[in-house]
C-alpha positions in Angstrom: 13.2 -8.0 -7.0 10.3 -6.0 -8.8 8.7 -9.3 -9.5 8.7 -10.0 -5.7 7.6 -6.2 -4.9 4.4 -6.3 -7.6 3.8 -9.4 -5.3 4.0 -7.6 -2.0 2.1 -4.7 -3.3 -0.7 -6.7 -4.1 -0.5 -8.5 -1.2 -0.3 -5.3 1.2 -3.0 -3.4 -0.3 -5.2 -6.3 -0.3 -4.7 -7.1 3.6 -5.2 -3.0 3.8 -8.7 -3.5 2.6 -9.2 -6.8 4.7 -8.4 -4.8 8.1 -10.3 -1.8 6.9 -13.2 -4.3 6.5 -12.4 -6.0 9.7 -12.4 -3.2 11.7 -15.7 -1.9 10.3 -16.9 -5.6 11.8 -15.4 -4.7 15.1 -16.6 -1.4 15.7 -20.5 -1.9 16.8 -19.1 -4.9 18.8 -17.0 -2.3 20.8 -19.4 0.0 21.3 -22.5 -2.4 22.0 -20.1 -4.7 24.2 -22.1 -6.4 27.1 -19.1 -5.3 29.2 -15.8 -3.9 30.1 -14.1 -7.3 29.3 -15.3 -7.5 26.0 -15.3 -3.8 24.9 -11.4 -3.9 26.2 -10.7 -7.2 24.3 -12.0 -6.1 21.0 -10.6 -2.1 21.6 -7.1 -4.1 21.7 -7.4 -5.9 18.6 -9.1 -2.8 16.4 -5.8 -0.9 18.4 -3.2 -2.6 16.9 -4.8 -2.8 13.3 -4.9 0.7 13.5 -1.5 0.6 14.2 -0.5 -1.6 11.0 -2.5 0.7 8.9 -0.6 3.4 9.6 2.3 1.3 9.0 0.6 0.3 5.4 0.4 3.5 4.8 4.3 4.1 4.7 4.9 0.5 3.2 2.7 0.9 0.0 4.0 4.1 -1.1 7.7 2.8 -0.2 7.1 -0.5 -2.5 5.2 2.3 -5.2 8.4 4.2 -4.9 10.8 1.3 -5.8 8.2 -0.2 -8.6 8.4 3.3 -10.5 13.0 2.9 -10.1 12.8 5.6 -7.8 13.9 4.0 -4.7 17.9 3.7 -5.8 19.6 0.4 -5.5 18.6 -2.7 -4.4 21.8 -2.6 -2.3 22.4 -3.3 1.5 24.3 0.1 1.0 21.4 1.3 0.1 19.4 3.3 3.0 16.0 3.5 1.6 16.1 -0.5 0.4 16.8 -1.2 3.9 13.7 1.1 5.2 11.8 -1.1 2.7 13.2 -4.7 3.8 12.7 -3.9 7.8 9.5 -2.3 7.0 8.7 -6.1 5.0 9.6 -7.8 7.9 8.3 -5.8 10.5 4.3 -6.5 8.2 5.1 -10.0 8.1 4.7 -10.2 11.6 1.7 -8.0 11.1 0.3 -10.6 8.7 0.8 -13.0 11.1 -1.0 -11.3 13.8 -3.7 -10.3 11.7 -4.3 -14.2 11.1 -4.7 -14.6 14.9 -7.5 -11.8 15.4 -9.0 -13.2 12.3 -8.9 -16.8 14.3 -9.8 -15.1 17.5 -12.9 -13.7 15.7 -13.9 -16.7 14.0 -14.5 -18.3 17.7 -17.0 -15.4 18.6 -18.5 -14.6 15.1 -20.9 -17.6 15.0 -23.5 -15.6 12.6 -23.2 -17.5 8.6 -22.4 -13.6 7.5 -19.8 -12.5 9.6 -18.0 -16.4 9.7 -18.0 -16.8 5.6 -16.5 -13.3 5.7 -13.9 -14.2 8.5 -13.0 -17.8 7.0 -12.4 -16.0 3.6 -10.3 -12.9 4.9 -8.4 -15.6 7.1 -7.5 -18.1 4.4 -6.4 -15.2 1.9 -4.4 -13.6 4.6 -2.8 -16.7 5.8 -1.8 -17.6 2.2 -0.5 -14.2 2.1 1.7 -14.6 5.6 3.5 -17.8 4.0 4.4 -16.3 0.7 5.9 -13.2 2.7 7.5 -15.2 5.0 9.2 -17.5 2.5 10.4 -14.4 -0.1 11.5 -12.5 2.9 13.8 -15.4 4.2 14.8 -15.6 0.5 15.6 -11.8 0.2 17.5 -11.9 3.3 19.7 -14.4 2.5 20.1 -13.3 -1.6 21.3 -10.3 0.1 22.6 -11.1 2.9 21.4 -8.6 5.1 21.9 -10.2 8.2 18.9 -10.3 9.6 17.5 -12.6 11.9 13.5 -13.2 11.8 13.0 -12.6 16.0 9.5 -14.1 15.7 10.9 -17.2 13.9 10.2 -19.1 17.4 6.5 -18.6 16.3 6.8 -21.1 14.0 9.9 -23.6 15.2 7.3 -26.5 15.9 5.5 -26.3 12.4 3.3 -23.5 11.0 0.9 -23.2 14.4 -1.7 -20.9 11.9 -1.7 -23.9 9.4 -5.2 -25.5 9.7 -7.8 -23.7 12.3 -11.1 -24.8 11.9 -13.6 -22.8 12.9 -16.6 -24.3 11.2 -20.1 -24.7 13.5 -19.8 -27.7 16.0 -21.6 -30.0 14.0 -18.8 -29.8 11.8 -16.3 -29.9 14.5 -14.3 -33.6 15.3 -15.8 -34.7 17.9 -13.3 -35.7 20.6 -12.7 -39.3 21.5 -12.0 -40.4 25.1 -9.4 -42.9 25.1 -10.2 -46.7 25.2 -10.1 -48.3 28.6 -8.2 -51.2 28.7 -7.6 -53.7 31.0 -4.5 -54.5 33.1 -3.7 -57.8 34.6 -3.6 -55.3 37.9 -6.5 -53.8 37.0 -9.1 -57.0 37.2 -7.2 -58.2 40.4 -10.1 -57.9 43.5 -8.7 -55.6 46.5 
């Protein structure tokens, strides 16, 4: 288990810095927004990162606690490991939303600056979402904690964060129309 929490560390303090950083992005676009629509939209989003930062800030030191053997057992009896493994799975699904306003920002960032920044924070946070998610479902069932991943339904159709593309429109596939063909009912004269 301290091999997985190094792991989590890493990963926690390293989406901290990504949100921090994407929040600095949002910021003049909330307060220059063209209108309420906009200014309301991107509000939302810098809301709930503010939200998991708080969050962050409990986790990290709760994952510091248990690195240093401080924590107590890793033990379903345990109270505090079970503050730590809700508190996992409860930033998992923060990982995975954090993906989505990444993706959301991607299709209005269309400046080379802001999309390299995007793409990068987006691919290193998405890596980060399926490691969680797959030692989390592992931890769970190693000690058999019972609990059931409530956002699992996310997912039930394949990974829908897998592959976004976001590049410029050049880049883009460009949509085919499907093929006309012809039916003997079709080149019969009315």
């Amino acid at each position: 288990m301290q091999q997985e929490l190094s792991e989590f560390h890493s990963i926690f303090t390293g989406t901290k810095k990504d949100i921090e950083s994407f929040m600095e992005m949002l910021d003049p676009v909330i307060h220059n927004a063209s209108d309420d629509h906009e200014r309301l939209y991107y509000h939302h989003i810098y809301e709930e990162e503010e939200q998991r930062l708080a969050r962050l800030a409990e986790l990290i030191p709760l994952i510091e606690t248990f690195q240093a053997g401080k924590g107590g057992d890793f033990s379903p009896s345990n109270n505090t490991f079970n503050r730590l493994l809700q508190e996992l799975n409860l930033e998992k699904f923060g990982l995975h939303n954090f993906v989505e306003h990444l993706d959301l920002a991607l299709f209005q960032f269309k400046d080379a600056e802001r999309q390299a920044k995007l793409s990068e924070m987006r691919g290193a946070n998405h890596t980060s979402y399926q490691f969680v998610k797959e030692k989390l479902a592992d931890i769970n069932e190693r000690f058999d904690t019972g609990y059931t991943d409530p956002h699992a339904h996310h997912d039930e159709h394949g990974d829908h964060l897998a592959e976004h593309s976001h590049a410029a429109p050049a880049a883009k596939a460009v949509i085919q129309k499907p093929k006309r063909s012809f039916t003997v009912g079709s080149l019969i004269s009315k």
